[in-house]
C-alpha positions in Angstrom: -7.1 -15.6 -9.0 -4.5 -18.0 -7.8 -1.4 -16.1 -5.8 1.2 -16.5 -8.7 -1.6 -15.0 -11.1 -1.9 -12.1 -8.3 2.1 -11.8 -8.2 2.8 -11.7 -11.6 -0.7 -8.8 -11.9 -0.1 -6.9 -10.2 1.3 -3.4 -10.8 1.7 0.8 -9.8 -2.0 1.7 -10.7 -2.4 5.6 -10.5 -5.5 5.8 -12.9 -8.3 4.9 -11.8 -12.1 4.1 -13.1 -14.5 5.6 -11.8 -15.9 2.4 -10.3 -16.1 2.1 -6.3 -15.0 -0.6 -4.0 -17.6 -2.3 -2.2 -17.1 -2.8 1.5 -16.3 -6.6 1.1 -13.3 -6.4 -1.6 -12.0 -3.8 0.9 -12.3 -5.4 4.0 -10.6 -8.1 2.8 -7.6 -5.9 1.4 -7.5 -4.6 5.2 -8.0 -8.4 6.6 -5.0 -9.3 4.4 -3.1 -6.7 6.0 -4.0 -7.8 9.6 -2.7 -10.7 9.0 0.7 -10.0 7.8 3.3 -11.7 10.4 5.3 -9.1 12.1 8.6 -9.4 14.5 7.7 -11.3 17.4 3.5 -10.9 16.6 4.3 -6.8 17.1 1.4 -6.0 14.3 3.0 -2.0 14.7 0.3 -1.0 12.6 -3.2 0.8 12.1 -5.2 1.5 9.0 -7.0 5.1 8.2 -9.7 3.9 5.7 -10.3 7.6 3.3 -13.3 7.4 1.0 -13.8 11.1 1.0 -13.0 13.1 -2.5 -12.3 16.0 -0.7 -10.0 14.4 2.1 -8.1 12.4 0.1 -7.8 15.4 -2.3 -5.9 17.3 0.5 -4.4 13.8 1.3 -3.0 13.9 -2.0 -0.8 17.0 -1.0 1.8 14.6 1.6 4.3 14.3 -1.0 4.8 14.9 -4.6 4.4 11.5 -5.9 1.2 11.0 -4.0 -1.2 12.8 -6.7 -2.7 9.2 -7.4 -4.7 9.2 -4.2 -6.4 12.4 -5.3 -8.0 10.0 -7.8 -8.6 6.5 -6.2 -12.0 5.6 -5.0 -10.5 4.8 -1.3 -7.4 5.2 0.2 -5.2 3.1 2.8 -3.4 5.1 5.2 -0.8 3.0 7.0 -0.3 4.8 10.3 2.6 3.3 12.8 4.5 4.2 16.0 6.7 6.7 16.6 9.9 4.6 17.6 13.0 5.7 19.7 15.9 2.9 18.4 17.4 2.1 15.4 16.8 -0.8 15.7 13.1 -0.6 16.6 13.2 1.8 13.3 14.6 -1.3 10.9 12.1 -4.0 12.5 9.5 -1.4 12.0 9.7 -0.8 8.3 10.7 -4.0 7.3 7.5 -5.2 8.9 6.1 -2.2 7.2 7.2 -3.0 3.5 5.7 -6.8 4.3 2.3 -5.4 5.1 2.4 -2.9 2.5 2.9 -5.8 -0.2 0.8 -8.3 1.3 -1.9 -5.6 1.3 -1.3 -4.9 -2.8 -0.8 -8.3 -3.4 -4.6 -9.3 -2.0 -5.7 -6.6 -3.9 -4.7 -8.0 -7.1 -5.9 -10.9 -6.3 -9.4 -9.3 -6.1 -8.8 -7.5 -9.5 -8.4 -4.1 -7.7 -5.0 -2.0 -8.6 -3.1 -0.3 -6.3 -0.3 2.7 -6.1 1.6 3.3 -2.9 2.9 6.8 -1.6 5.4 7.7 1.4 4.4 10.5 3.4 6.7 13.4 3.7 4.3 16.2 5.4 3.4 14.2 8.7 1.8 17.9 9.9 -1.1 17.4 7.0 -0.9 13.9 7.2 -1.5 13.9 11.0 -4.3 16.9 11.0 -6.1 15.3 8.1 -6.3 11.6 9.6 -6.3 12.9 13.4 -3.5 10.7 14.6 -2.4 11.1 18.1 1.2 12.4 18.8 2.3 9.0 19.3 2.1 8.2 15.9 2.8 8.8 11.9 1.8 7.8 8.7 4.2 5.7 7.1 2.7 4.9 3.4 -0.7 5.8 1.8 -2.2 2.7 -0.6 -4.7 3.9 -3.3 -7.0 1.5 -4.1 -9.4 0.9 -7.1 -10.4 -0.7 -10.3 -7.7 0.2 -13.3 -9.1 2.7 -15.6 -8.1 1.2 -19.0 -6.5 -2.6 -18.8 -8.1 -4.6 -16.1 -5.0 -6.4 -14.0 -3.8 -9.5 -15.5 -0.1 -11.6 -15.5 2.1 -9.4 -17.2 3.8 -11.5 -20.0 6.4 -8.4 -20.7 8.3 -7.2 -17.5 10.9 -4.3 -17.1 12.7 -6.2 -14.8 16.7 -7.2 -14.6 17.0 -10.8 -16.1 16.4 -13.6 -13.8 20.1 -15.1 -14.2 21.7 -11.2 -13.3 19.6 -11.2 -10.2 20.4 -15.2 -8.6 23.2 -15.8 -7.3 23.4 -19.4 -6.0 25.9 -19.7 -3.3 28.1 -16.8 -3.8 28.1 -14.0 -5.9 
């Protein structure tokens, strides 16, 4: 798929068939994400690769919108540092939010849908993934093939109109 295909495919996917990833398609999710630039090369960022029903069942429990991973075939779980500054804290999830969508981006690209989750419980998120003190998991990425419509350039958006978002030189 050509990037502008992947942009405009892809979408929230929290149903999932019951088809797994192989290890290439999902390496090269992660690959994509290890490559996303970061302030000053800082790459603040780990992955927790779940392929476990039962772990990403209790995975699933983090936060109420995170049901989805319950059902994906794996599960990306985007574990950062613990950071002192506000400032640190803006870099951080700025750099965060690129990786996330660089990450979902690639997948589309690959035909593989994703649905993203924050993580409110860090004390199950940290017991369950065995992160060290040092760190928390930011965001959780389910990852799998669509169960229903494969992912394809969406020709009907529910998204403002392109003149009400651009502003060219001032408001």
């Amino acid at each position: 798929m050509e990037t502008w295909d992947a942009i405009r495919s892809r979408r929230n996917v929290r149903e999932f068939s019951s088809q797994p990833l192989d290890e290439a398609t999902l390496d090269r999710i992660l690959e994509a994400g290890r490559r996303t630039p970061s302030s000053r090369n800082w790459q603040p960022w780990d992955f927790v690769v779940v392929t476990d029903q039962d772990q990403r069942s209790r995975l699933s429990k983090v936060w109420r919108g995170a049901w989805h991973v319950a059902k994906a075939p794996a599960v990306v779980a985007i574990v950062a540092p613990l950071v002192e500054s506000h400032q640190e804290k803006e870099i951080l999830h700025f750099d965060l939010g690129q990786l996330v969508m660089v990450m979902m981006v690639a997948a589309a690209d690959a035909g593989v849908g994703t649905g993203h989750a924050v993580v409110a419980d860090q004390d199950l998120a940290r017991s369950l993934l065995g992160l060290p003190e040092d760190r928390f998991c930011a965001y959780l990425i389910s990852c799998g093939y669509p169960d229903g419509d494969p992912l394809r350039p969406l020709t009907t958006i529910k998204r403002r109109p392109f003149r009400e978002v651009v502003h060219r030189g001032v408001w």
